[in-house]
VMD Tcl script that draws the C-alpha trace (Angstrom):
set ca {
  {0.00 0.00 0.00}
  {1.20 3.29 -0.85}
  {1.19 6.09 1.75}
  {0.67 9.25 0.19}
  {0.63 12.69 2.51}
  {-1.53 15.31 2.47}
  {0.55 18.92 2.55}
  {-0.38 21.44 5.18}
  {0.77 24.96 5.71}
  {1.99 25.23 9.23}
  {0.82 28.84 9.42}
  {-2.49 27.95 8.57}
  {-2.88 25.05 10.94}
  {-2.22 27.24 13.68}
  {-4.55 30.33 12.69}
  {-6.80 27.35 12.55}
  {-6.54 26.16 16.18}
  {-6.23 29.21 17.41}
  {-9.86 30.47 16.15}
  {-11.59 26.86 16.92}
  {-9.58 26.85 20.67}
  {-8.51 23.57 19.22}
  {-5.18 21.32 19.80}
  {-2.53 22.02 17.28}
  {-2.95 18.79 15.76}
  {-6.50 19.54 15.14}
  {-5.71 22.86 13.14}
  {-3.20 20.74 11.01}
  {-6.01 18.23 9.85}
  {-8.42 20.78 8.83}
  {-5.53 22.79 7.49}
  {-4.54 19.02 4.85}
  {-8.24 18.76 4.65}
  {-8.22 22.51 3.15}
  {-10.32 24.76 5.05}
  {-9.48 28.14 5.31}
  {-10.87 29.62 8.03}
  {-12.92 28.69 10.78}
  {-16.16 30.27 9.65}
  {-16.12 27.37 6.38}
  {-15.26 24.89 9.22}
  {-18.39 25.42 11.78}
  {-20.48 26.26 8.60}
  {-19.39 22.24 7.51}
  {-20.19 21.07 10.70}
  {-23.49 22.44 11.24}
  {-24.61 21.35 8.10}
  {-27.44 24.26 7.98}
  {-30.00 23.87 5.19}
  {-29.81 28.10 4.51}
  {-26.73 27.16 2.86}
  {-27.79 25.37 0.44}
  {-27.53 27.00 -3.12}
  {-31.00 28.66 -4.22}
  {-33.32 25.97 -6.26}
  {-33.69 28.94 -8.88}
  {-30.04 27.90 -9.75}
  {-31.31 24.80 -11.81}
  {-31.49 25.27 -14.97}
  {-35.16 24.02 -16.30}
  {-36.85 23.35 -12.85}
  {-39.13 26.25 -13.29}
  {-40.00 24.79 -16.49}
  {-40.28 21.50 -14.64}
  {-42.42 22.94 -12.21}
  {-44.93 24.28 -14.25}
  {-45.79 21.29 -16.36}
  {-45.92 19.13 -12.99}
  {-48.37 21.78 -12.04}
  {-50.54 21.73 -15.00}
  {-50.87 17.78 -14.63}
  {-52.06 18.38 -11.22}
  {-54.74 20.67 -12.32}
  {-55.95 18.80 -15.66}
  {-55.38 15.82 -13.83}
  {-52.98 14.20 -16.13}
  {-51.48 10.74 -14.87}
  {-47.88 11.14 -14.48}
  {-45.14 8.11 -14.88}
  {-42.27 8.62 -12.84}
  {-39.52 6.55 -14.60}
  {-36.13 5.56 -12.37}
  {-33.61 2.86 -12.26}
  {-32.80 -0.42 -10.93}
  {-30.03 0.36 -8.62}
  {-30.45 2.29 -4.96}
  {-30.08 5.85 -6.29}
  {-33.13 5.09 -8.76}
  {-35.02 3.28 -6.62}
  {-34.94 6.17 -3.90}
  {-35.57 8.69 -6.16}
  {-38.31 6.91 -8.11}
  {-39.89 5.58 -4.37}
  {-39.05 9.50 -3.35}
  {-40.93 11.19 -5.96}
  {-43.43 8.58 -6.34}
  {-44.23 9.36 -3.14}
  {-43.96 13.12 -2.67}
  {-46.09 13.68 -5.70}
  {-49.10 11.38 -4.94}
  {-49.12 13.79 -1.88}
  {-49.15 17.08 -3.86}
  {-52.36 15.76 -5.53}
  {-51.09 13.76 -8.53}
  {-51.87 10.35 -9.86}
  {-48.86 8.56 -10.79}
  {-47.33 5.31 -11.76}
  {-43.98 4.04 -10.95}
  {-41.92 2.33 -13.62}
  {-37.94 0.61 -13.58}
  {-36.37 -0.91 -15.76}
  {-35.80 -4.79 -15.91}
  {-31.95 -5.05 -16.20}
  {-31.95 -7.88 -18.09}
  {-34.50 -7.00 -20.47}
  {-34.85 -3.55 -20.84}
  {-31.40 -2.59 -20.07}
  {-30.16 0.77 -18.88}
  {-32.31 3.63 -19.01}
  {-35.85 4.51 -20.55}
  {-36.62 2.86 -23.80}
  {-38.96 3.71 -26.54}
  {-40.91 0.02 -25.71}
  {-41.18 1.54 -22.21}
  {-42.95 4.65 -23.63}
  {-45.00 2.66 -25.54}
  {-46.19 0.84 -22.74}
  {-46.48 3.76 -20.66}
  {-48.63 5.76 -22.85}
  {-51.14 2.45 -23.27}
  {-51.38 2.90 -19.65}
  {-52.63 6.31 -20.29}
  {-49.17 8.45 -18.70}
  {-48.98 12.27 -20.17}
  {-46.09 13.05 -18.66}
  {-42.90 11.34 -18.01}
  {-40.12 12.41 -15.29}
  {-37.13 10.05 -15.21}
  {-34.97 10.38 -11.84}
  {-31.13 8.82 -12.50}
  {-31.69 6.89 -15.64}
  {-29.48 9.47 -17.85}
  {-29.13 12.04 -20.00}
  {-28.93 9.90 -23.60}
  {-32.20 8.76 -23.98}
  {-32.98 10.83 -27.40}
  {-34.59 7.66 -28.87}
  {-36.83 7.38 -25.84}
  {-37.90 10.97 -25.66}
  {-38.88 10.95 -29.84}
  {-41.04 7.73 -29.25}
  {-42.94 9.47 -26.23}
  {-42.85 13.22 -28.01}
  {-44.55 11.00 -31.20}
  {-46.77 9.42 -28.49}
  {-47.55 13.47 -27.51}
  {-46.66 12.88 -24.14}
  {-43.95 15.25 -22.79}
  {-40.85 14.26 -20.72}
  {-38.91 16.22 -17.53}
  {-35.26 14.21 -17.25}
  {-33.68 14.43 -14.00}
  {-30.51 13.19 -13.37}
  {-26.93 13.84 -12.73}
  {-24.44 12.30 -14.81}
  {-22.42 13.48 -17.10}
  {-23.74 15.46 -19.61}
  {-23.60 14.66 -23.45}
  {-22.60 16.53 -25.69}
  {-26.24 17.09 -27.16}
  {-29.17 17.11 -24.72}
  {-32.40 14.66 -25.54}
  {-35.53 17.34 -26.84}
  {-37.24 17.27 -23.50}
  {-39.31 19.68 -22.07}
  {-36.55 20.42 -18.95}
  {-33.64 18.76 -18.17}
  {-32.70 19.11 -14.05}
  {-29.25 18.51 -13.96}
  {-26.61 19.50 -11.28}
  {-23.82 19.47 -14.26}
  {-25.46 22.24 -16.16}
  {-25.18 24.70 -13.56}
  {-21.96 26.39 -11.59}
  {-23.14 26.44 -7.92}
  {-23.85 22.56 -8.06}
  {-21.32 21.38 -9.77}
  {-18.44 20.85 -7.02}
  {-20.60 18.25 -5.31}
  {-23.62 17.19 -7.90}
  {-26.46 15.63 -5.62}
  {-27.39 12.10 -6.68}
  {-30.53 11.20 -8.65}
  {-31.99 11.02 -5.31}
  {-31.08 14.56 -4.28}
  {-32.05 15.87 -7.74}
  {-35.42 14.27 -7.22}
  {-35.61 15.97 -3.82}
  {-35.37 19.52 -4.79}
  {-37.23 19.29 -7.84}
  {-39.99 18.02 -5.09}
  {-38.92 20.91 -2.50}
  {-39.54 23.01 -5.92}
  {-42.80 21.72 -6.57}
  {-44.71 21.87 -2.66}
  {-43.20 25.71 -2.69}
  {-44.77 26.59 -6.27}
  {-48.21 24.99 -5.31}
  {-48.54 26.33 -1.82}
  {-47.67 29.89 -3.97}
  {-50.75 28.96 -5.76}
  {-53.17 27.59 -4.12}
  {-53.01 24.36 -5.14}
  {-52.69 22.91 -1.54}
  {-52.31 24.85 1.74}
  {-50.30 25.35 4.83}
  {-49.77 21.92 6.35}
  {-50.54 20.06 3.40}
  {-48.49 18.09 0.95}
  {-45.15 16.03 1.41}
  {-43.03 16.90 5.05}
  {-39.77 17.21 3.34}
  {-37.42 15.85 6.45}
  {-39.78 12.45 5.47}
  {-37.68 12.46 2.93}
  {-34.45 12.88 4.06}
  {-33.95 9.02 4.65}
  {-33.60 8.15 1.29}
  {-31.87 10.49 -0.01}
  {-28.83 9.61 2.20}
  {-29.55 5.87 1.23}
  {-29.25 6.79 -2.52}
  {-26.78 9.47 -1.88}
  {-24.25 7.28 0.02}
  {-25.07 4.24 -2.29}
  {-24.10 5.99 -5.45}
  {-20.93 7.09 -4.01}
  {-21.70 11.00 -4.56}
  {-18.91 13.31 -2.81}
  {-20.29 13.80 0.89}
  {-19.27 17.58 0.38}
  {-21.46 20.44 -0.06}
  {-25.15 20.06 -0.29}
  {-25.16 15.90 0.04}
  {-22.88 16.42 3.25}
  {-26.33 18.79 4.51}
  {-28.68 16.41 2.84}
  {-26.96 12.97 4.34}
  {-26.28 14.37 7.61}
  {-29.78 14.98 8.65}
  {-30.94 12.44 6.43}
  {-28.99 9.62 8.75}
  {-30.14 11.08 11.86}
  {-33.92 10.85 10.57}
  {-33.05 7.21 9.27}
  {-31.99 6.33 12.82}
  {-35.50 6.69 14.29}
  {-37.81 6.46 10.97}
  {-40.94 5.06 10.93}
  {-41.60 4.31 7.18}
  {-42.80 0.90 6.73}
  {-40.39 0.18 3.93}
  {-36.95 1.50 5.35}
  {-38.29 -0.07 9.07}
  {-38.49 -3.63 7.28}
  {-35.47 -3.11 5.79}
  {-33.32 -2.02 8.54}
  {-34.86 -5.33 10.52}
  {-33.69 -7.57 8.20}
  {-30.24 -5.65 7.42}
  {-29.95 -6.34 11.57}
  {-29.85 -2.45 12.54}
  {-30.94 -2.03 15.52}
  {-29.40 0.68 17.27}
  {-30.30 3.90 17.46}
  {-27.39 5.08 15.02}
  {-27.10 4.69 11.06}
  {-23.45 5.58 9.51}
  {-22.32 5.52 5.86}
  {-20.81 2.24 6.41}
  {-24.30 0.88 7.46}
  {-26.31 2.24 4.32}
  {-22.93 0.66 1.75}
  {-22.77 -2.56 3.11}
  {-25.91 -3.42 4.88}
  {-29.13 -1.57 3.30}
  {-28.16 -0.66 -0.40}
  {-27.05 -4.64 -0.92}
  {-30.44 -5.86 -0.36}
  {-32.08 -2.83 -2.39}
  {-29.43 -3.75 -5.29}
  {-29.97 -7.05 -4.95}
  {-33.57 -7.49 -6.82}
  {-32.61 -5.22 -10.09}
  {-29.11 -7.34 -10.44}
  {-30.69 -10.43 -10.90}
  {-33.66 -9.17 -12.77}
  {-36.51 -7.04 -11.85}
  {-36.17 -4.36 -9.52}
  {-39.79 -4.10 -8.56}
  {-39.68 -5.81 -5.35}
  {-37.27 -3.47 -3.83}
  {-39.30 -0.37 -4.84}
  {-42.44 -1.66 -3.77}
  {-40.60 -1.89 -0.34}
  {-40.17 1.84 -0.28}
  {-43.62 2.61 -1.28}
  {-44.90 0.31 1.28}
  {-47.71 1.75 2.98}
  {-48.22 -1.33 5.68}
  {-46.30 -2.64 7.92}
  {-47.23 -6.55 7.19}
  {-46.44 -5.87 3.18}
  {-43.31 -4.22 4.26}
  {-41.73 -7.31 5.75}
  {-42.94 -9.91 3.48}
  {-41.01 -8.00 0.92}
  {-38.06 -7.15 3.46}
  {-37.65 -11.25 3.65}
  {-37.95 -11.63 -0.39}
  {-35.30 -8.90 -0.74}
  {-32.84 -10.56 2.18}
  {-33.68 -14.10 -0.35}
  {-32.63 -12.19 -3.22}
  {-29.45 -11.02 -1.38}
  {-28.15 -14.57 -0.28}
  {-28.81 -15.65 -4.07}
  {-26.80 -12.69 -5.25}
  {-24.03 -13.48 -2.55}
  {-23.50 -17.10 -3.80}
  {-23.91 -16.04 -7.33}
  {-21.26 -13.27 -6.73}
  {-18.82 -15.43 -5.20}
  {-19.37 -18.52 -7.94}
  {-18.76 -15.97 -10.51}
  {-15.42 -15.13 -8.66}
  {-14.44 -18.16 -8.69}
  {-14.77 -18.99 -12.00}
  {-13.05 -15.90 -13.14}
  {-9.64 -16.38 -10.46}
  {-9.65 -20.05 -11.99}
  {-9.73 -18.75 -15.63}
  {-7.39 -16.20 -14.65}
  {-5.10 -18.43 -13.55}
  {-5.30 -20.46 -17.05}
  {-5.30 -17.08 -19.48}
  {-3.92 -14.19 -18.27}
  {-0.34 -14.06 -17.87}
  {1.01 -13.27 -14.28}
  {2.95 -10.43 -16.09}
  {-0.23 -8.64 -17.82}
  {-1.17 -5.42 -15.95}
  {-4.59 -5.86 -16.51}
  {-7.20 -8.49 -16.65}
  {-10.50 -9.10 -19.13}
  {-12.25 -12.33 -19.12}
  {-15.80 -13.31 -20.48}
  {-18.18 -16.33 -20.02}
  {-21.28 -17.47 -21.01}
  {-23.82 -17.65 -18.71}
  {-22.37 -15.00 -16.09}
  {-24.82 -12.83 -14.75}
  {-24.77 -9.42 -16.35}
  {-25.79 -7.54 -12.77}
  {-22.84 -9.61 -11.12}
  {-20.41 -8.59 -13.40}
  {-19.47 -5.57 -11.37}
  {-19.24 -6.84 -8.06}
  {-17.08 -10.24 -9.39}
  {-14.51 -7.49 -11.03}
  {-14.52 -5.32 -7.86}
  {-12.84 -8.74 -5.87}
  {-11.18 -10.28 -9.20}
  {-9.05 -6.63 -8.96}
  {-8.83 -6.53 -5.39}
  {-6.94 -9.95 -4.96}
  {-4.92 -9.54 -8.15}
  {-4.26 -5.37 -8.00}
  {-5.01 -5.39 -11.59}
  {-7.85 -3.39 -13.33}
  {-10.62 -6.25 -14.13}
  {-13.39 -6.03 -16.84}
  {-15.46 -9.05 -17.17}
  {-17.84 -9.81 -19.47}
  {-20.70 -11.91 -20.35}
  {-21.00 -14.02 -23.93}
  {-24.33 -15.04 -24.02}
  {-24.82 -13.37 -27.90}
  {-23.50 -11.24 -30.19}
  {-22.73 -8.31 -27.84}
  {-20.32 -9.02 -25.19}
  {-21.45 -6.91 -21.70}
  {-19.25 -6.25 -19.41}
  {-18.15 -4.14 -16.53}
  {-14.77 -3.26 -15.23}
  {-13.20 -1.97 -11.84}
  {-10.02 -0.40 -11.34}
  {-7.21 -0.85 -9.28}
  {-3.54 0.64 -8.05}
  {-3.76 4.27 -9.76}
  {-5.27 3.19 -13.45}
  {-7.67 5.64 -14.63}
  {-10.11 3.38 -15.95}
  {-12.57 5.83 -17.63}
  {-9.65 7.32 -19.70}
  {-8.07 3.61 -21.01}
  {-11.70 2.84 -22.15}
  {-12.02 6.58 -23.73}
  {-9.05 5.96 -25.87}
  {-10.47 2.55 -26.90}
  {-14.71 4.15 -27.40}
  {-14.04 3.29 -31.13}
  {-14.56 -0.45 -30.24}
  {-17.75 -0.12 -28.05}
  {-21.26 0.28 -29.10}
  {-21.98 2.07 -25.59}
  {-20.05 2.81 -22.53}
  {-20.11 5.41 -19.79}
  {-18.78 5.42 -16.12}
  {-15.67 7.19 -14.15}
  {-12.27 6.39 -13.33}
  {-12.58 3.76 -11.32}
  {-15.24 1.68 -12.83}
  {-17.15 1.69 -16.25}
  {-19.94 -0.53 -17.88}
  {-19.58 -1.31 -21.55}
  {-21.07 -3.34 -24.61}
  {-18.96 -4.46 -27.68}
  {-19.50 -6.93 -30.59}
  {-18.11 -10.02 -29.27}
  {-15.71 -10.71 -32.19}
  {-13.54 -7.46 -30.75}
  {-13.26 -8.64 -27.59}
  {-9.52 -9.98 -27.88}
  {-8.98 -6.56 -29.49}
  {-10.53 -4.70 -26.35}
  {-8.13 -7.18 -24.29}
  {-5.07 -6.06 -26.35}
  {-6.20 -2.20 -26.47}
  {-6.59 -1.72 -22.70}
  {-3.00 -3.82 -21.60}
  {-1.62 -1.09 -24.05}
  {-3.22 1.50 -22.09}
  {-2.04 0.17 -18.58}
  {1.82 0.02 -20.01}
  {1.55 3.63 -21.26}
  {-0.21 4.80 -18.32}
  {2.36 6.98 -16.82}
  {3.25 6.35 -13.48}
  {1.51 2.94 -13.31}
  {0.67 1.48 -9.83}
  {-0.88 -1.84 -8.81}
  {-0.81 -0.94 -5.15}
  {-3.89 0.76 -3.78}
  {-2.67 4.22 -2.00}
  {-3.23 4.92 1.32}
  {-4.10 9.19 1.70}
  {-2.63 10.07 5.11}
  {-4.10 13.62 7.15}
  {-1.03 13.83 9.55}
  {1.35 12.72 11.48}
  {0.50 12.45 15.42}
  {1.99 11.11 19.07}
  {0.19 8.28 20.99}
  {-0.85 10.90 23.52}
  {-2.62 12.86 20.76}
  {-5.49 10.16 19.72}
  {-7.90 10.49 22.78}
  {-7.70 14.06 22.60}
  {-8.44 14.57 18.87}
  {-11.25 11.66 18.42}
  {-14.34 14.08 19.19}
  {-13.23 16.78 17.18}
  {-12.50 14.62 14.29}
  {-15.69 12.87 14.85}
  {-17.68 16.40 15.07}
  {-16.70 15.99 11.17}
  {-19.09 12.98 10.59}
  {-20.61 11.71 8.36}
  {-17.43 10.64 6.60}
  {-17.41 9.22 2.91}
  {-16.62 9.97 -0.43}
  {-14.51 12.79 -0.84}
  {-14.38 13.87 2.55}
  {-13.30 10.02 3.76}
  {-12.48 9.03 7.73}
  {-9.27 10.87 8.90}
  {-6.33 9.11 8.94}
  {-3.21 9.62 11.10}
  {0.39 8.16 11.91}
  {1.68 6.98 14.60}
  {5.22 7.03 14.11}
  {8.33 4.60 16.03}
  {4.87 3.50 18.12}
  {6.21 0.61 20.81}
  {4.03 -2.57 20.36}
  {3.52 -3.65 23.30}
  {1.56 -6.93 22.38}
  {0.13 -8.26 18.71}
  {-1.60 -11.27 18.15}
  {-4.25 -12.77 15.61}
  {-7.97 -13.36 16.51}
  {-10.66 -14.45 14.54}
  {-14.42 -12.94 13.90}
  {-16.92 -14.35 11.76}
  {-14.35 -16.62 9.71}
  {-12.28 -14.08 8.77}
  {-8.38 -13.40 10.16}
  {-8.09 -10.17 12.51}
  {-4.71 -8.31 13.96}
  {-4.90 -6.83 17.74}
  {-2.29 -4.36 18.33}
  {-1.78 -3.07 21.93}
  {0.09 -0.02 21.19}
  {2.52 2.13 23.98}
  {3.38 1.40 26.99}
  {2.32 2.04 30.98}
  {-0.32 4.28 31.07}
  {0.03 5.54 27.70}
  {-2.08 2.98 25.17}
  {-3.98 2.26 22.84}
  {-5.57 -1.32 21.54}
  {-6.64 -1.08 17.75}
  {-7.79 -3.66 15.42}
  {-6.56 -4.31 11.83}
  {-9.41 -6.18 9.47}
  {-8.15 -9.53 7.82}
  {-4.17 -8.59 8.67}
  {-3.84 -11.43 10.54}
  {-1.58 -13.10 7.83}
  {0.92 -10.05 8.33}
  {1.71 -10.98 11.75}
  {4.97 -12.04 10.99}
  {5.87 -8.81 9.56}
  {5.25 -7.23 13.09}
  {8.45 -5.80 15.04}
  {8.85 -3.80 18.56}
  {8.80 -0.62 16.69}
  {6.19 0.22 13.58}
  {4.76 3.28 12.15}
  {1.02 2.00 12.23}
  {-1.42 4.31 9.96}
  {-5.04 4.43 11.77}
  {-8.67 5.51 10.65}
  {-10.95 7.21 13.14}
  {-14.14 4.95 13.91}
  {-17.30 5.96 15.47}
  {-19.56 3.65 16.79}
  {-22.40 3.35 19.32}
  {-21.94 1.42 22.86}
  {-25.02 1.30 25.16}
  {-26.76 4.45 23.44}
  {-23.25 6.52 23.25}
  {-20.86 7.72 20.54}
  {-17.55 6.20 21.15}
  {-14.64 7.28 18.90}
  {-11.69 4.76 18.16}
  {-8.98 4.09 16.38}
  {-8.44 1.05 13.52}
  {-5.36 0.00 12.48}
  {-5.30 -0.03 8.65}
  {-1.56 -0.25 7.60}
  {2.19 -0.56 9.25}
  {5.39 -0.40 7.91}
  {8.75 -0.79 8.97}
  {9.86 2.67 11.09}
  {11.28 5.39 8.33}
  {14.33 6.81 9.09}
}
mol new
graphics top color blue
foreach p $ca { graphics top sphere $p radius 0.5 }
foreach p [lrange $ca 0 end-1] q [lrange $ca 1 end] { graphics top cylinder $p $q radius 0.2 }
display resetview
């Protein structure tokens, strides 16, 4: 693992401390985190909703707006069209939702993955519009569906897109297009498809309260919301800067205590039962078990979860999403399997890179099988499935390959592909598949700077005395995720005082007992176990800040996640 430093300006870490009456040490993490002044660091703690840009800074959501409010009034059914993964199914569930309050009727459609594909398709607006929809809004199904918005513009039914990838480089003829890339003050942290679909519904109760469409104390309560769009905002892996920081902040602490059917079912059988909900809980616990439906086929059990209205319905479908979930788990790791054995057989150990394709492996697996293929080989993985004349497949990253840009330089040889740097979906003819596997080990040997190892981004550098004091300011900083991820400090010449293996839940743990007399501090390092022998009486030992909840309290600690010999 590489250890890469953050750089701090002395000068600044101490104006820093100074202003927040906070230890030095403190001032020099906000100072490599790059904060400026202590006004931008209680304004990031505090996470106040006035600071969130103005809604009149989306481009199109008046536009939006108005057409949702003319639907209410003729009383036009409206299809609200999402996706198959936990950003679309929030925001579809979200909207769904929110709007049926506001007055409308409306119908909740996602797609099949193995049928329909990505996205909204013209046989989906054809379907829709025999089911009498006027108006489409799609929540995180893209920005490229021209073909889809000419079939329903044909059908005369009119289309609001909201989403927030990437924008191409000519927009679909839609009505509006609500998308955090088109405009300046969203752009350093675009919401999810599940945030998008928030404020366009925080849009829509504001305009109709305006005119008199409901009144005061009617229509959606907003912080209702809030739940899913940190479920959808942490599951997509949005930056947890800006307004998804304000968003998933509150939206967590209203998770923690919610009494939605849907999310209550689905926290029982994801075994939450605390009174706390972190990041960690939503990636690894709850989105799974949403995922789990639309990757091995239809997604519609997982949102009618969310639009549960009733408590028994709730966990019936709770129990067929924690079925679906096992399946998906022993698919997953069959389809690992069979890839490290074929690996073994066709890729040479000295290739950078890895692509492999099968028949019969499960398009929705795809992902999660080249996530661990890459992680136990440090080469970037794409596999693919065979099963007829396109080959699909999806790829994952590893070391410091920018995945996105290999596959860029290679778009000649796909009939679609999107994603970002590390990870990317993509379809080619299969016929060019040994020419995708020869284009993209070019690109990894002219990559410059090529890394298998995954880097390790470190805030500072600290004493043994300093951890206790600077756990509850660090953890003041919470919720921690992407782009703003769990501080991380040094611990350099630290005196081991005892290390030895233990075991939890099959897999092989390291307990450190760091310091000596009064001075220590136990931490835990996840599946090191098999490093033991690399331990000596003297280690610089790199730990991440953990909060979790004892007996109804916060308790900060500290998790070993790397050592190394000392550095002279």
């Amino acid at each position: 693992m590489l250890w890469r430093f953050r750089d701090i300006d002395p000068a600044l870490a101490g104006k820093l401390a100074e202003e927040l009456k906070q230890p030095l040490k403190m001032g020099e993490f906000l100072a490599a985190r790059d904060f400026r002044d202590a006004a931008e660091v209680l304004r990031f703690i505090r996470a106040d909703f006035k600071t969130l840009p103005p809604l009149s800074s989306f481009s199109d959501l008046d536009k939006a707006v108005s057409r949702l409010m003319a639907a209410r009034r003729s009383g036009e059914l409206v299809a609200v069209c999402g996706d198959y993964d936990a950003d679309g199914l929030t925001a579809a569930a979200l909207l769904t939702c929110g709007l049926r309050t506001l007055g409308h009727r409306v119908l909740a459609w996602v797609p099949n993955r193995l049928t329909d594909g990505y996205g909204l398709n013209p046989g989906a607006v054809r379907d829709l519009a025999a089911r009498g929809a006027r108006l489409i809004v799609t929540v995180d199904n893209g920005v490229s569906g021209h073909e889809a918005v000419a079939e329903a513009r044909a059908a005369g039914i009119e289309v609001i897109i909201t989403d927030h990838h990437q924008l191409p480089p000519d927009l679909p003829p839609a009505l509006a297009v609500v998308n955090p890339h088109r405009d300046q003050p969203w752009r350093a942290a675009p919401p999810a498809g599940v945030g998008v679909a928030f404020f366009l519904l925080a849009a829509a109760k504001k305009a109709y309260l305006e005119n008199g469409l409901i009144k005061a104390g009617e229509g959606p309560g907003l912080m209702d919301y809030l739940p899913l769009v940190a479920i959808g905002t942490i599951a997509d892996l949005a930056p947890l800067t800006g307004a998804n920081r304000i968003l998933v902040r509150h939206g967590l602490n209203f998770l923690a205590d919610c009494r939605q059917p849907g999310l209550v079912a689905l926290k029982k059988v994801s075994r939450l039962g605390g009174q706390r909900v972190t990041p960690r809980d939503v990636g690894f616990r709850l989105a799974p078990r949403l995922n789990a439906a639309g990757r091995l086929g239809s997604a519609e059990p997982a949102l009618e979860l969310l639009l549960a209205e009733e408590g028994g319905q709730a966990e019936r479908l709770a129990a067929r999403l924690e079925e679906l979930n096992r399946q998906r788990h022993q698919g997953q790791n069959k389809l690992c399997a069979e890839a490290l054995e074929r690996l073994e057989a066709e890729i040479s150990p000295g290739s950078r890179t890895v692509v492999l394709g099968g028949r019969d492996w499960p398009k929705g697996l795809l992902g999660l099988a080249a996530s661990r293929v890459a992680e136990n080989t440090g080469k970037p993985t794409v596999l693919f499935n065979l099963d007829g004349p396109l080959a699909v497949g999806s790829g994952r990253s590893a070391g410091n390959f920018n995945l996105y840009r290999a596959l860029n330089g290679l778009r000649h040889l796909f009939t679609s592909f999107g994603g970002h740097a590390q990870a990317a979906g993509l379809t080619l003819e299969s016929g060019r598949l040994g020419e995708f596997r020869a284009g993209l080990e070019r690109a990894a040997w002219e990559e410059p700077g090529f890394s298998d190892e995954s880097e390790l981004w470190i805030d500072l550098s600290a004493d043994l005395s300093d951890l206790d004091s600077l756990a509850q300011p660090l953890a003041a900083l919470e919720p921690f995720g992407q782009e703003h991820p769990a501080p991380v400090l040094v611990v350099r010449r630290a005196r081991v005082s005892d290390a030895r293996p233990t075991d939890s839940g099959g897999e092989h743990h390291l307990k450190l007992l760091l310091g000596e007399g009064l001075n220590r501090q136990q931490v835990m390092g996840f599946n090191l176990a098999p490093r033991l022998f690399e331990i000596s009486r003297e280690m610089d030992v790199a730990l991440g800040l953990e909060v979790s909840e004892y007996r109804g309290e916060l308790k900060p600690n500290w998790r070993l996640l790397d050592f190394r010999a000392p550095e002279e």
